[in-house]
C-alpha positions in Angstrom: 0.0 0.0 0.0 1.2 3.4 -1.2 2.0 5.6 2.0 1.8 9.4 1.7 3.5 11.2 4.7 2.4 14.6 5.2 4.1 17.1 7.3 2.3 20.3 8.3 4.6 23.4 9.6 2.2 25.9 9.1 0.9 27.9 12.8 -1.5 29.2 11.3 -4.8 26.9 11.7 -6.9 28.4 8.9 -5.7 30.6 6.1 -2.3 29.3 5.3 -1.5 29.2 1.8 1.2 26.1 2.3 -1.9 24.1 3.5 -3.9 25.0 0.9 -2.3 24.1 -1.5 -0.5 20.6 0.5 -4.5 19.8 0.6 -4.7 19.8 -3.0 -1.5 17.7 -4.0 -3.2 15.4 -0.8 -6.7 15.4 -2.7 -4.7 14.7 -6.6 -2.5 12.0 -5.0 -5.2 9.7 -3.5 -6.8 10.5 -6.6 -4.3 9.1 -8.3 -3.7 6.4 -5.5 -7.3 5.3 -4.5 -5.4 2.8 -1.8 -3.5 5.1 -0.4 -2.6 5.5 3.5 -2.3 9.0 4.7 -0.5 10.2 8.2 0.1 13.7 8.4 1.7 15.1 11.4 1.1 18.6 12.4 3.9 19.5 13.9 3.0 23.1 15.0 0.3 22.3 17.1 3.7 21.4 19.7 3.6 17.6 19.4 7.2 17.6 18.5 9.1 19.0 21.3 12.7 20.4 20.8 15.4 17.5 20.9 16.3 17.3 24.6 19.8 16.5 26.0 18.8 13.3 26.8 17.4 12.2 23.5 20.8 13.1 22.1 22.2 10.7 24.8 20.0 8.0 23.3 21.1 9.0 19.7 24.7 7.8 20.7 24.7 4.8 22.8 24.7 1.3 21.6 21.6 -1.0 22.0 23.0 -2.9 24.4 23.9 -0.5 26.7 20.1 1.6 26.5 18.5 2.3 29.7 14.7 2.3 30.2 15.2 6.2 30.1 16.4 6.8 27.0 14.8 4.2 25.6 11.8 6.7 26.7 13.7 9.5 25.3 14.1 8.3 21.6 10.7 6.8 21.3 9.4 9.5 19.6 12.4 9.8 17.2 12.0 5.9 16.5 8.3 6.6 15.5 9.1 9.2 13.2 11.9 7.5 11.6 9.9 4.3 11.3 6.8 6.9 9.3 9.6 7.8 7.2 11.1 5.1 6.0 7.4 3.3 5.0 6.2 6.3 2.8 6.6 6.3 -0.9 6.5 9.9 -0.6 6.9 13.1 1.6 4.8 15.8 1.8 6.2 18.9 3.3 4.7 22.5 4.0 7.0 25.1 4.4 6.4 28.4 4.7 9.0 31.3 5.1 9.7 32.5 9.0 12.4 35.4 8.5 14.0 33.8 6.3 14.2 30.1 7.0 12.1 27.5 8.2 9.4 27.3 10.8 10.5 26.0 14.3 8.1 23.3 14.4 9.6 21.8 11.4 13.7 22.1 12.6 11.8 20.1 15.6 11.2 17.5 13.3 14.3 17.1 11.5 16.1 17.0 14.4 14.2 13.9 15.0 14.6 11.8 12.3 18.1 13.0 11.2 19.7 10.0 13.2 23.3 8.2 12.2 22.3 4.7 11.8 18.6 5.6 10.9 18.0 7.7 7.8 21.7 8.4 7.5 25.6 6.8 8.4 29.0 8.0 8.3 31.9 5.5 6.8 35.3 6.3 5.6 34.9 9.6 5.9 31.7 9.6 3.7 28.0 10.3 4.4 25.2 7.5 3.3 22.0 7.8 3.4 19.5 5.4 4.1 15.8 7.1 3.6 13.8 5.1 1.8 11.2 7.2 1.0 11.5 7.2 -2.9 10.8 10.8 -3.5 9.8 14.4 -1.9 7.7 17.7 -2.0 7.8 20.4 -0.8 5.1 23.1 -1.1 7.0 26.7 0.1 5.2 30.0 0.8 6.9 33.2 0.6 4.8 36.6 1.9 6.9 38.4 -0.5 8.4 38.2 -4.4 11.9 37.4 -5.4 13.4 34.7 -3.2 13.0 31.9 -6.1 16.6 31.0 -7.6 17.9 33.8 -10.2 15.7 36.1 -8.4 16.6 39.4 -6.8 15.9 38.4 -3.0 17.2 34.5 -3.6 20.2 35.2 -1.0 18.0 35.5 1.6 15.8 32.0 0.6 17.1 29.6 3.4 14.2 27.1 2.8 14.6 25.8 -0.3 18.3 25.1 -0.6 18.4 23.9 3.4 15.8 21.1 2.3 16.9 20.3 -0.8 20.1 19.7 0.9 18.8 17.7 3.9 16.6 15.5 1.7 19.3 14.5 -0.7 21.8 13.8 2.4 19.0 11.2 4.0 19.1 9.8 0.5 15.3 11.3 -1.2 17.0 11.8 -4.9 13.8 12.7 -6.5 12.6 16.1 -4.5 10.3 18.5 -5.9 9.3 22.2 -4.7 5.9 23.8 -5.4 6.4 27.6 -4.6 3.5 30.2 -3.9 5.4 34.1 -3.6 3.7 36.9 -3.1 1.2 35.5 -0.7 0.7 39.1 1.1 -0.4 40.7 -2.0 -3.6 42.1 -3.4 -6.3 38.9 -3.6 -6.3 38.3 -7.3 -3.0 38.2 -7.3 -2.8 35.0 -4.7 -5.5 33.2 -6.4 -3.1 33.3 -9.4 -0.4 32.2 -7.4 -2.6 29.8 -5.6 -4.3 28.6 -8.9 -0.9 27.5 -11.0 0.9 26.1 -7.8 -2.6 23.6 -7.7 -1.6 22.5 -11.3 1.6 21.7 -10.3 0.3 19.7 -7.9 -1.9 17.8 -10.0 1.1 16.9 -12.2 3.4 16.2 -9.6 0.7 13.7 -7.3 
């Protein structure tokens, strides 16, 4: 069974643009997958607390040597992980906080980015080990120009940082769906809105 993993970052509960249009690449994809599974995670809503000194402890030490404690403390990472490496594909909504992503979502990563999980380090090399076979990522920006070869693109941290991070866990085929402009006049964002849907529908 195809499994879609959906990732919310949005704070907003109604209105967001990411989610919007996330809901519509969710509505084309079971469309186009009428067996689908589903799990989406919204991770702004605080379920996904900051990575704590002692789940970094747990990170590190050997299975045989794991205490009921931080066995407790990497639960949550192990559950993540284990969501990730059964979907077929990743669904992420990211819109732009000052510049980068959303807290709520960093709290995430930091979860499932685990040496011997999703990624490993041997002779001096990186590995990953995803197996999620591909990703997207829908991106909201209030304002114009952050898009690659465009005049505010230095200050885009989302899109490179992800792109980065998904190819590192090993997710070669990654795909972003961007909306700009979202603060301006209405007609403008259903534009926006509109062609970032038809993406969608060919990307699902």
């Amino acid at each position: 069974m195809t499994l879609l993993l959906r990732i919310n970052s949005s704070s907003r509960q109604s209105g967001s643009h990411s989610t919007a249009v996330a809901d519509h690449f969710e509505a084309c994809f079971r469309e186009k997958h009428p067996d689908c599974r589903v799990i989406s995670r919204h991770v702004a809503d605080g379920s996904i607390p900051l990575i704590s000194q002692r789940t970094i402890e747990g990170f590190y030490t050997p299975s045989a040597d794991m205490t009921d404690g931080l066995r407790e403390a990497t639960a949550l990472s192990n559950a993540l992980i284990s969501e990730l490496q059964d979907a077929d594909t990743l669904l992420i909504t990211a819109p732009i906080y000052n510049f980068s992503v959303p807290a709520a979502l960093k709290a995430w990563i930091d979860q499932i980015v685990r040496m011997g999980h999703t990624f490993s380090y041997e002779d001096g090399s990186f590995q990953g080990l995803a197996r999620t076979r591909r990703a997207v990522v829908v991106c909201a920006y209030g304002a114009e120009g952050y898009l690659e070869g465009q005049p505010f693109a230095v200050a885009n941290f989302v899109e490179p940082y992800l792109k980065f991070l998904l190819t590192f866990l090993g997710i070669e085929d990654i795909r972003f769906i961007s909306v700009q402009g979202t603060t301006s006049d209405a007609e403008t964002v259903a534009e926006r809105i509109a062609a970032a849907k038809e993406e969608c529908r060919l990307a699902a």
